[in-house]
C-alpha positions in Angstrom: 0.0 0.0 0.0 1.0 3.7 -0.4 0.3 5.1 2.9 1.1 8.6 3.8 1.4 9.5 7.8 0.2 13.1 7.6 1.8 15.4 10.6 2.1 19.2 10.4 4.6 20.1 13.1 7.5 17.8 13.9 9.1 20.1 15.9 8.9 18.6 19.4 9.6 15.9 21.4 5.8 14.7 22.3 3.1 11.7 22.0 2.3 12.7 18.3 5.8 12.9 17.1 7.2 9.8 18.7 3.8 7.8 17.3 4.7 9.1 13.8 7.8 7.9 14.1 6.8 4.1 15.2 4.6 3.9 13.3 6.8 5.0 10.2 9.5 2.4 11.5 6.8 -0.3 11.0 4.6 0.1 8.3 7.8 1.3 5.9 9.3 -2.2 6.1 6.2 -3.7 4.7 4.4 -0.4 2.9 5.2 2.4 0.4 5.6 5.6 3.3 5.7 8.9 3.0 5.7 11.2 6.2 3.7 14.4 5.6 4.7 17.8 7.5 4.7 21.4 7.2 7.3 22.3 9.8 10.1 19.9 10.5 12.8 21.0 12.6 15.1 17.6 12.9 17.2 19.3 16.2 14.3 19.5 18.0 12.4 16.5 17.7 13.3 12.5 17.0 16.4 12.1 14.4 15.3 9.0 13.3 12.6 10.6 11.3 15.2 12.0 9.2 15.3 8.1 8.0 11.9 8.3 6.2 10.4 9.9 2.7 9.3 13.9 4.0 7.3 15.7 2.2 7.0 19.6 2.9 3.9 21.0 2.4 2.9 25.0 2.9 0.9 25.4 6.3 -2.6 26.2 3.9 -2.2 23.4 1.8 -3.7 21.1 4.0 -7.2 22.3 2.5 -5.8 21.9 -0.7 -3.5 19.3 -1.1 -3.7 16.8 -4.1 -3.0 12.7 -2.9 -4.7 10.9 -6.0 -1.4 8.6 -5.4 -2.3 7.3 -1.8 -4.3 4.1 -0.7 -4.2 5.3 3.2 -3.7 8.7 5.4 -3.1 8.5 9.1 -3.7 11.9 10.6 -1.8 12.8 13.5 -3.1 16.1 14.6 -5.1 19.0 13.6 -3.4 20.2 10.3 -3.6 17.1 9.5 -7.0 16.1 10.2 -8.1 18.5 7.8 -7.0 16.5 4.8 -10.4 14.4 5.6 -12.8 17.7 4.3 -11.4 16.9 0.4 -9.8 12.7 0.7 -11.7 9.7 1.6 -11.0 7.1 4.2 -8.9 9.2 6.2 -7.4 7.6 9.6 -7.7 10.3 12.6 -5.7 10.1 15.5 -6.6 12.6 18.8 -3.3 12.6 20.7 -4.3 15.6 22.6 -7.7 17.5 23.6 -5.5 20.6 25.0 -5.6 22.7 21.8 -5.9 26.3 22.1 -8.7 26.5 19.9 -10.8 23.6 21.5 -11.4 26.0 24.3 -13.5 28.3 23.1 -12.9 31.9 23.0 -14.6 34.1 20.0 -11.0 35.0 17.9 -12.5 34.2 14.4 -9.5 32.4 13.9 -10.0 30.1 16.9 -13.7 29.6 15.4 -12.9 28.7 11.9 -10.4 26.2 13.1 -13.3 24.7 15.8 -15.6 24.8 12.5 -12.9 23.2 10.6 -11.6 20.5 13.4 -14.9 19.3 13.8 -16.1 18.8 10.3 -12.8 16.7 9.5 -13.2 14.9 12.7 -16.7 13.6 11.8 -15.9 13.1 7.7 -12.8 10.9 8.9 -13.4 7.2 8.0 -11.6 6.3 11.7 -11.3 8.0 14.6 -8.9 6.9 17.2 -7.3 8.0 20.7 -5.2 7.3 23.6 -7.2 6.5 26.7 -10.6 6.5 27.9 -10.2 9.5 29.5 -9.6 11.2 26.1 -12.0 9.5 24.3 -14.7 11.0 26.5 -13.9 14.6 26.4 -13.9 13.7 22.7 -17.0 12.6 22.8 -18.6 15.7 24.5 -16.7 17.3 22.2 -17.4 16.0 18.7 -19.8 14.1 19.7 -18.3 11.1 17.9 -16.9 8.4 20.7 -13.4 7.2 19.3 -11.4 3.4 19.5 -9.5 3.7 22.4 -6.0 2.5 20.9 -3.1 3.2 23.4 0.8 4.3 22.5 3.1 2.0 23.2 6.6 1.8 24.9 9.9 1.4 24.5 11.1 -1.5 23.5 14.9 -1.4 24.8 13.8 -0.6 28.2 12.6 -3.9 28.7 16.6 -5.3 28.9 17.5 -2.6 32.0 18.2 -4.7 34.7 15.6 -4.1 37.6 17.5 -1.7 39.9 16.8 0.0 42.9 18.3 3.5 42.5 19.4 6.6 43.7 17.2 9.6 42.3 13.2 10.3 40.9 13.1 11.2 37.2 10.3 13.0 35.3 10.7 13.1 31.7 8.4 15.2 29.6 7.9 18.5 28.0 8.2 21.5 30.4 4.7 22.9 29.2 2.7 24.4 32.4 -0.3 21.6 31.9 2.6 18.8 32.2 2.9 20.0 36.2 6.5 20.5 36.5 6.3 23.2 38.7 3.9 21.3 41.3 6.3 18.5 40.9 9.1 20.5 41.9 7.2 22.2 44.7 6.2 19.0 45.9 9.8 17.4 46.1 11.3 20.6 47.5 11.5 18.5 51.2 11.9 15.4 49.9 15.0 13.5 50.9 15.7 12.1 47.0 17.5 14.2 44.1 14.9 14.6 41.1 16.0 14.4 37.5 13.8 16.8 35.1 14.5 15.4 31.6 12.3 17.8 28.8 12.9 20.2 26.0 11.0 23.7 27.1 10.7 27.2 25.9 12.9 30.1 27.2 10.3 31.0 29.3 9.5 27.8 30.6 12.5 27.1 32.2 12.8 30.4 33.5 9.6 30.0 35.3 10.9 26.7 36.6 14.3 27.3 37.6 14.0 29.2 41.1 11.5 26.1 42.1 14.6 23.6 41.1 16.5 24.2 44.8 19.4 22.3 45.4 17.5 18.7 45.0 16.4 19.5 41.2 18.4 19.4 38.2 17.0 20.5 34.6 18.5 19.0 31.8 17.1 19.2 28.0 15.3 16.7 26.1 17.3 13.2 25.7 16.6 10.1 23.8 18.2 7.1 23.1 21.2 6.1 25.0 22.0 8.7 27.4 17.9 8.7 28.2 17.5 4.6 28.5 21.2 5.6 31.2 18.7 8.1 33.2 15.7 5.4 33.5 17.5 2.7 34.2 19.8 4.8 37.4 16.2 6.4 38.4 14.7 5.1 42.1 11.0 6.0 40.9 9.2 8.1 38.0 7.3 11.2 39.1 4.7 12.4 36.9 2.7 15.1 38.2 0.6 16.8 35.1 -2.9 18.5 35.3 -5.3 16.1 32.9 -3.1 14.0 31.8 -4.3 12.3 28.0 -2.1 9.3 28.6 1.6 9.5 30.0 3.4 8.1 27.5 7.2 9.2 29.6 5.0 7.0 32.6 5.0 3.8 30.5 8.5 4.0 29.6 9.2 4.1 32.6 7.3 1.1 33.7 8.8 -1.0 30.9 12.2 0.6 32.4 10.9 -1.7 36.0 10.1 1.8 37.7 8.0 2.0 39.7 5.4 5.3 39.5 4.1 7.8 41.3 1.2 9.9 39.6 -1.3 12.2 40.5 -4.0 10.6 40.3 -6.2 12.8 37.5 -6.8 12.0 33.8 -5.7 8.8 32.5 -3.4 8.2 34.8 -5.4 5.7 36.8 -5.8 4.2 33.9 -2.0 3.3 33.5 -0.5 3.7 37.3 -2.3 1.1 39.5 -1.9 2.3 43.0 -0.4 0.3 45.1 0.7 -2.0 43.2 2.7 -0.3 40.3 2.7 2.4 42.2 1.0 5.1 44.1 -1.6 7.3 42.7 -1.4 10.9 45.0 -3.7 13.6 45.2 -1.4 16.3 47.4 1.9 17.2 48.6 1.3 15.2 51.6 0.7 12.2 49.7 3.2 12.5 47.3 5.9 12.9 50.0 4.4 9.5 51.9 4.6 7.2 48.4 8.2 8.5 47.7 9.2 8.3 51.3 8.1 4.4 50.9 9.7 3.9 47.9 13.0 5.7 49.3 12.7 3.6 52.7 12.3 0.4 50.7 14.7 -1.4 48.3 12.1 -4.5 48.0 9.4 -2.6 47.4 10.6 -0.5 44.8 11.9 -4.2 42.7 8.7 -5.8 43.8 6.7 -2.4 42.2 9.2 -1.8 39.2 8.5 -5.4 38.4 4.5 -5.4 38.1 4.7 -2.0 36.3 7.0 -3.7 33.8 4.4 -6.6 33.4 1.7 -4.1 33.1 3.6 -2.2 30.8 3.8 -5.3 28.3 0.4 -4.8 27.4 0.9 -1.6 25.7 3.1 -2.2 22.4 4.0 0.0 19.7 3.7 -3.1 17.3 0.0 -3.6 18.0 -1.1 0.3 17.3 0.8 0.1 14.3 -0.9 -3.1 13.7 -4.4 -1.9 13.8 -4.1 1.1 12.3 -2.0 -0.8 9.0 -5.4 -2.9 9.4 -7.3 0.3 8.7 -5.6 1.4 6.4 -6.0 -2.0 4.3 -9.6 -1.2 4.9 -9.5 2.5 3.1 -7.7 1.0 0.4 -10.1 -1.4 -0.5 -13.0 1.3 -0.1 -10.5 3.6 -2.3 -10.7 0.6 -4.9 -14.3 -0.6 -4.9 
């Protein structure tokens, strides 16, 4: 099949980018692929997309854009959801509900793209999300209820030994909803050094840096190698965002046989089971008590690191990429008919 994988800003280091690029490392060993963008800034997102057919187009032509050559699309985000107003049996992906124009305001610009969004959302041939969670505030949203089809993780973190070690880690963008600064307030008396591994804005980590304290240290965005080093040296993963849509840096980590502390909001519960792989918090005071556990106790952080590695197996990258090929085998027979 010719199967494009339509995303218009690869600029980042988030949910939507790393899907596009497992997905591309699947379906391109047994498809025709060609990546779709109109930004693409290799520095700051993954390099291994760099291995892929890109093709640039101009941030309008998504209303425009000819593909009389493709069998399949797979949207990734809004830009690219709007290819389903002019092509058939277009595949729509909702990573994130947390656009700036989902919330409403009168801009007219913010209103056309609301007008826009949810047209293509309900012309697409397949709508698809993360989590439950998301799929019901996509529901009141669109009022279309998508498959729930979850990211996957990291492969190579499976091999890490299971390791008991010396410091929390958060990984994730430094974005206010990704609660970095609660996070940091949170761990300011806690008797453990915390790793903050993200890329962020100027402004981000200025806003962040006087919270760090002596126990904090921000470093960029790592992947690879030098991140896999950080997981696997990591005592627990804290993950403190406001709504989460699925904690995709969470599951890594529980592949990694980390155990996780979470607030408990969004999906999260969805992924964390508390007590068990482990702790879902609500507060300051709670958070403290789960990584005081975890800190206290070498067995307990193996025993937990261990079940959120088991639980973790259930969410691969090979079966999304799986069902969405499937989809896609099902638009190009519709295409043909």
């Amino acid at each position: 099949m010719r199967i494009i994988i339509a995303h218009s800003r690869l600029d980042t280091f988030g949910g939507g980018e790393r899907a596009t690029l497992e997905l591309a490392r699947r379906l391109s060993a047994r498809h025709d692929l060609t990546i779709l963008t109109s930004m693409y800034a290799p520095e700051r997102t993954f390099a291994d997309l760099a291995r892929y057919p890109l093709r640039i187009v101009a941030p309008a032509a998504w209303l425009t854009q000819p593909l009389a050559a493709t069998d399949a699309l797979v949207a990734q985000n809004f830009g690219a959801r709007l290819l389903a107003l002019r092509h058939r049996g277009v595949i729509a992906y909702l990573h994130t509900m947390r656009s700036l124009y989902l919330r409403g305001g009168a801009r007219p610009d913010l209103a056309l793209r609301r007008a826009l969004d949810r047209r293509a959302v309900h012309r697409a041939a397949n709508l698809l999300t993360n989590s439950a969670f998301t799929a019901t505030r996509a529901e009141a949203c669109y009022g279309r209820t998508p498959e729930v089809l979850p990211l996957g993780a990291d492969d190579a973190l499976y091999t890490l030994p299971p390791h008991a070690g010396d410091y929390a880690l958060y990984v994730g963008r430094l974005a206010p909803e990704k609660g970095v600064a609660r996070l940091l307030e949170w761990s300011a008396t806690t008797p453990i050094a915390l790793e903050v591994v993200g890329a962020g804005s100027a402004a981000d980590r200025a806003r962040l840096a006087p919270l760090a304290g002596a126990q904090a240290r921000l470093r960029g965005p790592l992947t690879g190698a030098p991140l896999a080093a950080l997981y696997a040296g990591a005592r627990f993963f804290a993950f403190t965002p406001y709504a989460e849509e699925f904690g995709l840096a969470a599951l890594d980590a529980m592949a990694a046989a980390k155990p996780v502390i979470a607030v408990r909001e969004g999906a999260l519960p969805e992924l964390v089971e508390d007590g068990v792989t482990g702790f879902l918090v609500r507060d300051a005071a709670e958070y403290q008590r789960a990584a005081q556990r975890l800190i206290a106790d070498d067995a307990l952080c193996l025993r937990m690191g261990l079940a959120a590695r088991a639980r973790a197996r259930a969410y691969t990258w090979e079966r999304y990429a799986r069902r969405i090929e499937a989809l896609c085998e099902q638009a190009s027979a519709q295409r043909q008919a």
